[in-house]
C-alpha positions in Angstrom: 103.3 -2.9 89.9 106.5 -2.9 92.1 105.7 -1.5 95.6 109.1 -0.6 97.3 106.9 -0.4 100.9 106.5 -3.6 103.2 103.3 -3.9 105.4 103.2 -0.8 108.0 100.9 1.1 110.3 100.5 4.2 109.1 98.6 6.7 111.6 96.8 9.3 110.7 96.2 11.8 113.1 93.1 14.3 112.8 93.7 17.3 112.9 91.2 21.0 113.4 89.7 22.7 110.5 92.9 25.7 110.1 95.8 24.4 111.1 98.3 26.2 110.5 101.7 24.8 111.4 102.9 21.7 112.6 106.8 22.4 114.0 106.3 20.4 117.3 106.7 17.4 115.3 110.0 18.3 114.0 111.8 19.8 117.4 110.3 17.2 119.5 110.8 14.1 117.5 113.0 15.0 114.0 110.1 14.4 112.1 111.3 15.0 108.1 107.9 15.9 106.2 107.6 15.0 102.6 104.4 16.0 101.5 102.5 19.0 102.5 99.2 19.8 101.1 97.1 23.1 101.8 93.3 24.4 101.8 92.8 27.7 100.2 93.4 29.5 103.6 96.5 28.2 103.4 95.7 25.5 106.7 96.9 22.7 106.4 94.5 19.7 105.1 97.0 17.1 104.6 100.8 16.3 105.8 103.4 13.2 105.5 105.9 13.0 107.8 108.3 10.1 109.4 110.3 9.8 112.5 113.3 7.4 111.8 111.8 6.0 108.8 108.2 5.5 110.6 105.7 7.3 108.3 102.4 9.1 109.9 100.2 11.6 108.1 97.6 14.6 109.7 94.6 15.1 108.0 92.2 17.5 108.7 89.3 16.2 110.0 86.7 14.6 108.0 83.8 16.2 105.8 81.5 14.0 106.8 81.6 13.8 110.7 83.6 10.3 111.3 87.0 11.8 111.9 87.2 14.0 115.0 90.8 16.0 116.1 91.2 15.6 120.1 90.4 19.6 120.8 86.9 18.5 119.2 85.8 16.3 122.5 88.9 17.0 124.5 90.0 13.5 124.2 91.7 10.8 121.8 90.7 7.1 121.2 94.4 6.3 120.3 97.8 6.9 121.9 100.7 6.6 119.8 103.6 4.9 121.1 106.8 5.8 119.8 110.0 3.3 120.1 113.1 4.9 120.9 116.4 4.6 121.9 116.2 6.9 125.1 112.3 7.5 126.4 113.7 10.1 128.7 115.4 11.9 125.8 112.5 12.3 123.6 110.5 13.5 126.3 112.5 16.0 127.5 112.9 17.0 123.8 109.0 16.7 123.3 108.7 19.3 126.6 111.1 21.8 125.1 108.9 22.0 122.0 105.4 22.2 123.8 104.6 19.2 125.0 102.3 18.8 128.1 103.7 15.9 130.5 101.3 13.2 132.0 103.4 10.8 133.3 107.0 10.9 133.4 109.1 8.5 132.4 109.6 5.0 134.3 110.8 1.5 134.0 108.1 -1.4 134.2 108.8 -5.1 135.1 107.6 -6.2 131.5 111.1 -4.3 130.6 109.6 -1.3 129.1 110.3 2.3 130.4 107.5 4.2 129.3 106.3 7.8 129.6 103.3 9.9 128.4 103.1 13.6 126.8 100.3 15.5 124.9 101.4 17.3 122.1 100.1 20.6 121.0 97.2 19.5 119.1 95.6 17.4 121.7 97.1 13.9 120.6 98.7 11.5 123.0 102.1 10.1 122.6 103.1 6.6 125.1 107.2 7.2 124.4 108.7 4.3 125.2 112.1 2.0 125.3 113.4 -1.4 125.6 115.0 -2.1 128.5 
């Protein structure tokens, strides 16, 4: 078998039972998706997408009560940081599409500049730069 993919995180993000769209992730970050699969409702139960050549997937959440979307508790157990060239870019970008600030953007001594958003659907993105 010849895999063409190297070792990667791949995060899958949960998403609520009838979901319908998911156009944040393309304004805000330029996310390309290349697979899109529907329930009978037409809600989304499963979605590939990547962000610079960084693959992610939503799934709606689980049958079987393991796999919660953050509007479930009001909460996530996993931020998503997202590397970029310009952290104050994105974030603006991610604002203009619906994003939900929590901390703006600033430069640490560990020579990261880091900011953190909400997105829509309740998950939370740390977008951050080398400095």
């Amino acid at each position: 078998m010849n895999n063409i993919f190297k070792t990667a995180f791949v995060p899958q993000l949960a998403i609520a039972h009838g979901t319908m769209e998911l156009e944040f992730y393309k304004k805000a970050f330029g996310a390309v998706e290349t697979k899109h699969i529907v329930n009978d409702d037409g809600s989304i139960h499963v979605s590939e997408m990547f962000i610079d050549g960084a693959m992610f997937h939503f799934h709606e959440e689980s049958y079987n009560n393991t796999t919660f979307s953050p509007s479930k508790y009001n909460g996530v157990t996993t931020t998503i940081g997202l590397m970029v060239a310009d952290a104050d870019a994105v974030i603006a970008q991610a604002l203009n599409a619906g994003a939900r600030l929590i901390s703006p953007a600033q430069s640490y001594d560990y020579g990261y500049r880091q900011g953190l958003i909400i997105d829509p659907l309740g998950h939370q993105w740390l977008i951050e730069m080398i400095l």
